[in-house]
C-alpha positions in Angstrom: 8.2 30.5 -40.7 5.5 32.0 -38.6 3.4 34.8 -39.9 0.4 36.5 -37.8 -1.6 39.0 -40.3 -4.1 41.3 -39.4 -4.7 38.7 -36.1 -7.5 39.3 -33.2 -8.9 37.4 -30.7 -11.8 38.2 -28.0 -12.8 36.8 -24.8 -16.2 37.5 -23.6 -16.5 40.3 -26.6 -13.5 41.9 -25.0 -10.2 42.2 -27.2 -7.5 40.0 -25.9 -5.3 40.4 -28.9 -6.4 43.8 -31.8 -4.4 44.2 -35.5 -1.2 41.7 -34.7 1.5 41.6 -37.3 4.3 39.8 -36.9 6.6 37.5 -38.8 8.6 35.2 -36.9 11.9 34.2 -39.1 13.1 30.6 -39.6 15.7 29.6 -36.9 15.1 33.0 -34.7 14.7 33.2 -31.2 11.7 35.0 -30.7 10.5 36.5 -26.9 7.6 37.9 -26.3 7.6 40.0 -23.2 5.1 42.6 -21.5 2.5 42.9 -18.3 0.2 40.9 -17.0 -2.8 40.7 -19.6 -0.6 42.3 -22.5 -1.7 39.1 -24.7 2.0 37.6 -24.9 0.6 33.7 -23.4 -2.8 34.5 -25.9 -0.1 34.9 -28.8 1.9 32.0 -28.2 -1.0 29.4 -27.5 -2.6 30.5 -31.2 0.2 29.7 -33.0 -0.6 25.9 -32.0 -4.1 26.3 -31.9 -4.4 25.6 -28.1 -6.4 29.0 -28.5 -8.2 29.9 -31.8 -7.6 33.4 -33.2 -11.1 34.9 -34.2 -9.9 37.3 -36.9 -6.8 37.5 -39.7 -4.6 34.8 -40.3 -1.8 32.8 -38.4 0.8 31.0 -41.5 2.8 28.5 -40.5 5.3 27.6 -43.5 3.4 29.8 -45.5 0.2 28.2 -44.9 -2.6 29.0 -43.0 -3.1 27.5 -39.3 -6.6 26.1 -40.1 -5.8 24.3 -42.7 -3.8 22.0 -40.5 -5.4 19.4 -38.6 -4.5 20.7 -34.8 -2.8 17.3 -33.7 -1.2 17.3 -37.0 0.1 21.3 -36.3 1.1 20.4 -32.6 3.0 17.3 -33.3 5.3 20.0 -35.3 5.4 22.0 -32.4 7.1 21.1 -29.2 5.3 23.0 -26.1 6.8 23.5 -22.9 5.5 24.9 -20.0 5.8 26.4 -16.8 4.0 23.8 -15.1 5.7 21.1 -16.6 2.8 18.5 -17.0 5.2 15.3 -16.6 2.7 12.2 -16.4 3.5 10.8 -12.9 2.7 7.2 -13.1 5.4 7.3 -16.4 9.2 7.1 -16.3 10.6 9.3 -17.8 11.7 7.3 -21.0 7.9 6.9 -21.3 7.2 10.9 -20.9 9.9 12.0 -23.4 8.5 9.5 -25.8 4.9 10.4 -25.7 5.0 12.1 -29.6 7.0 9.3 -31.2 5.0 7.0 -29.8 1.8 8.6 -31.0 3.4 8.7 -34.5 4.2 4.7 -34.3 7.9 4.7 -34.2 9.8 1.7 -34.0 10.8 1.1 -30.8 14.5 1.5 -31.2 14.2 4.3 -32.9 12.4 6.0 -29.4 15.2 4.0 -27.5 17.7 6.1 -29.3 16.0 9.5 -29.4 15.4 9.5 -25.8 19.2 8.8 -25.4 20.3 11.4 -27.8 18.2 13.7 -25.9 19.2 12.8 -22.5 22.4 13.3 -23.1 21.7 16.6 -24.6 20.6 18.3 -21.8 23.1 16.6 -19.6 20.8 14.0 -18.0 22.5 10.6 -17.7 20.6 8.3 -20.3 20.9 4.9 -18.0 20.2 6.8 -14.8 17.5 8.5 -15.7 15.3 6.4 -18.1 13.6 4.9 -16.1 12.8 7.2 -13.2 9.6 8.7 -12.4 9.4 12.6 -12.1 8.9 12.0 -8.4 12.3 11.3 -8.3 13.8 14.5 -9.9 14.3 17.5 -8.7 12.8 20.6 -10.4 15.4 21.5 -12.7 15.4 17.8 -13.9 12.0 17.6 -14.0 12.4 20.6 -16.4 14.8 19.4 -18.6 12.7 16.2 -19.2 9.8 18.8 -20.4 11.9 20.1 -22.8 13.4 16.7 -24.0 9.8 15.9 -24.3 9.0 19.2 -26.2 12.0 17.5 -28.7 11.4 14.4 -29.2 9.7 14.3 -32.7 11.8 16.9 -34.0 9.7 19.6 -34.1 10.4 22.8 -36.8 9.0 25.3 -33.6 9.5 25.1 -29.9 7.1 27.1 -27.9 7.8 27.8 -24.3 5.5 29.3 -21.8 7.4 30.7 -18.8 9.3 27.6 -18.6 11.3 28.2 -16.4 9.6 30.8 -14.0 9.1 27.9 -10.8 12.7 27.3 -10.5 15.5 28.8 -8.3 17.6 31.4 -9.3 20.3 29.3 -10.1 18.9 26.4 -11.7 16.7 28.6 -13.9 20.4 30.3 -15.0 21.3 26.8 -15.9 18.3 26.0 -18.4 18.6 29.7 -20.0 22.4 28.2 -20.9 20.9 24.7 -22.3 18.2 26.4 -24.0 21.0 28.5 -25.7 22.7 26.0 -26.4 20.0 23.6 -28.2 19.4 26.7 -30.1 22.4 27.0 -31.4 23.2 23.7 -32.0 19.7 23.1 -33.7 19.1 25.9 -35.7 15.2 25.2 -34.8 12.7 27.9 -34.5 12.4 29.8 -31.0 9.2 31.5 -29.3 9.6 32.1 -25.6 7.1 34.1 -23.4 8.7 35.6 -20.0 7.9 38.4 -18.0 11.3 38.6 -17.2 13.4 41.5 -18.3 16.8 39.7 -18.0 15.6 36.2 -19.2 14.4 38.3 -22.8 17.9 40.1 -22.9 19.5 36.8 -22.4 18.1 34.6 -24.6 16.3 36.3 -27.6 17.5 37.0 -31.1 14.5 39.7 -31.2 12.2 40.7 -28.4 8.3 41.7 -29.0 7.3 43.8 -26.3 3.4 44.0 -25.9 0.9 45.8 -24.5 -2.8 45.9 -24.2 -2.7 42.7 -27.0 -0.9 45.1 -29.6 2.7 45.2 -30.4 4.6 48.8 -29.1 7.8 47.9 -30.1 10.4 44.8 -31.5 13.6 44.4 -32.2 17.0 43.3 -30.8 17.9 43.4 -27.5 20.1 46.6 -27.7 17.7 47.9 -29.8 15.2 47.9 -27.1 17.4 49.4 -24.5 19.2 52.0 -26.5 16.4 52.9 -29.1 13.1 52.7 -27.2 10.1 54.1 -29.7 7.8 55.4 -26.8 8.0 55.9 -23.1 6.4 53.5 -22.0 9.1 51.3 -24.0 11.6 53.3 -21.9 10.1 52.7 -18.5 9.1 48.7 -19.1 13.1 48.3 -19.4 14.1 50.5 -16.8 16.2 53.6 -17.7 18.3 53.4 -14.8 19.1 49.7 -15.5 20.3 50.0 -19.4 23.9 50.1 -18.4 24.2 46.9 -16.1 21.5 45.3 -18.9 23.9 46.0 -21.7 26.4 44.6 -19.4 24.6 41.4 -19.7 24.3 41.2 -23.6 28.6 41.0 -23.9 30.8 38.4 -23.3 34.2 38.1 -21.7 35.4 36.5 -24.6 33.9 39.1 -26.8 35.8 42.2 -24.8 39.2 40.1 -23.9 41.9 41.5 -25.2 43.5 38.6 -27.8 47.3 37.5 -27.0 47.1 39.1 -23.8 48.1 36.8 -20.3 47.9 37.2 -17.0 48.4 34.4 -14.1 45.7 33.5 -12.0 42.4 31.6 -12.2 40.3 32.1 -15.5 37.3 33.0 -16.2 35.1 31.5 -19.1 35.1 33.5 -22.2 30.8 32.5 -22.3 30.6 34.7 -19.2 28.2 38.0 -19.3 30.2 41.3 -18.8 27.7 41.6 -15.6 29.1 38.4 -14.0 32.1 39.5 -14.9 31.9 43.1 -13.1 30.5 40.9 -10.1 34.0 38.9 -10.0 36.3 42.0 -10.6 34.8 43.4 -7.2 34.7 39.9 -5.4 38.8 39.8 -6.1 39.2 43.7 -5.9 41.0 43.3 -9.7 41.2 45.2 -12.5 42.3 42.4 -14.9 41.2 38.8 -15.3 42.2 35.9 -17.9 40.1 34.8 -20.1 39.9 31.0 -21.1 37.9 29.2 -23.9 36.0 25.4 -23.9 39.1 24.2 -24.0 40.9 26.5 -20.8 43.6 28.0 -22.5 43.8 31.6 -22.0 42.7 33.3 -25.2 42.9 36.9 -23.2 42.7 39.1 -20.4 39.8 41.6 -19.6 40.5 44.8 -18.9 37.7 46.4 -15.9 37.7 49.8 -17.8 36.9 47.4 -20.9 33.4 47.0 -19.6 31.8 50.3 -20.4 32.7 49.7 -24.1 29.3 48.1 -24.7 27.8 50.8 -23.8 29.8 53.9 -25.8 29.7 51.3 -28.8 25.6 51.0 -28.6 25.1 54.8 -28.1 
């Protein structure tokens, strides 16, 4: 899908970005992850051509970037951003529609696709057409981004710390939708975060980077059980790899099927690490497990949760 070969780029006759290889798969969820100024925001931005790469060659669908007009490249790529960049004088109807518009759709056809997408990341379609972002709060703000970042149906969603202004608990809320649209879409994935637990969450494969060059990539447990250098090691944090793994399994994954017990449920989606957080809240050692649908598909066992970790080893 995306393919960088041999890729460099230079500011001021400095190299931001030396020798990049990479091949990001159709319908993967690709992070990119390092320091400040390891090239990661660089990276992402030359994929659309918001930044042109000065050496190699950047395919998109097996052709190269430059041979793509760069409206026609973007309008195939949704961007979202930290920042947001909501027009404030436009409802958001208006904001959301902003591709289709450009590419002269008929007007029900917007109508319905801001709908479809409203409702997709659980905004109310009648309730919030026709507000201005003024009127939202930042996570809704934020989901109208994204909706934006949708509308024309893009083959590649690129996200720039999208989520790195919002609180702690709203930001939680968008890693879910954004896991969700993925796996309900099947569409193409690249995220850049400096945030260890926000790449473990949400990435198929992580990229970590360093001094614009690529030290390691691979899965998520990959990362934190088979790091290639120490430096891979010490970006993760050694003595964080168990409570990290703990993050990467489910409650529904490690339940133990057929199994009751009374009491209130938890939700199979949960993380193994919000689940250790709830064993010690009710001073258990077993909790049920439900499903979507709240039947209890199992019970979790507390000395379950350091499975992840001998299974990985």
């Amino acid at each position: 899908m995306i393919e960088f070969k041999q890729v460099g780029k230079y500011f001021n006759g400095k190299p931001a970005i030396e020798h990049l290889d990479l091949n990001i798969a159709k319908g993967e969820f690709t992070v990119l992850i390092g320091t400040s100024g390891s090239g990661k925001s660089t990276t992402l931005k030359m994929i659309n051509r918001l930044i042109e790469h000065d050496q190699g060659k950047i395919l998109f669908a097996g052709e190269e970037i430059h041979n793509f007009k760069p409206e026609e490249l973007r309008r195939r790529m949704g961007y979202a951003i930290q920042s947001i960049g909501l027009f404030p004088h436009w409802t958001v109807e208006k904001n959301i529609a902003t591709v289709p518009q450009l590419l002269k759709w008929p007007r029900a056809k917007i109508r319905d696709r801001v709908t479809e997408l409203l409702e997709l990341l659980h905004l109310d379609a009648e309730q919030f057409r026709h507000r201005f972002p003024h009127q939202l709060s930042g996570g809704q703000q934020q989901r109208v981004g994204v909706a934006r970042a949708l509308a024309a149906n893009p083959d590649v969603l690129l996200m720039d710390e999208p989520f790195g202004a919002l609180d702690p608990v709203t930001r939680a809320s968008m890693q879910a939708e954004i896991v969700r649209i993925h796996r309900l879409s099947g569409r193409t994935l690249v995220l850049v975060t400096h945030d260890i637990d926000e790449a473990l969450t949400l990435a198929d494969r992580i990229i970590l980077l360093d001094n614009g060059k690529v030290v390691q990539q691979g899965t998520p447990q990959q990362m934190l059980l088979q790091p290639a250098t120490p430096f891979v090691r010490a970006f993760f944090g050694q003595d964080d790899i168990g409570i990290r793994l703990l993050g990467l399994g489910t409650a529904g994954s490690h339940a133990r099927p057929g199994e009751q017990l009374p009491g209130i449920a938890v939700a199979a989606s949960l993380s193994l690490r919000e689940a250790l957080s709830i064993f010690i809240a009710r001073q258990a050692e077993q909790l049920p497990v439900a499903g979507e649908d709240g039947k209890v598909v199992g019970v979790l066992h507390f000395r379950d949760l350091i499975k992840p970790v001998k299974g990985e080893g």
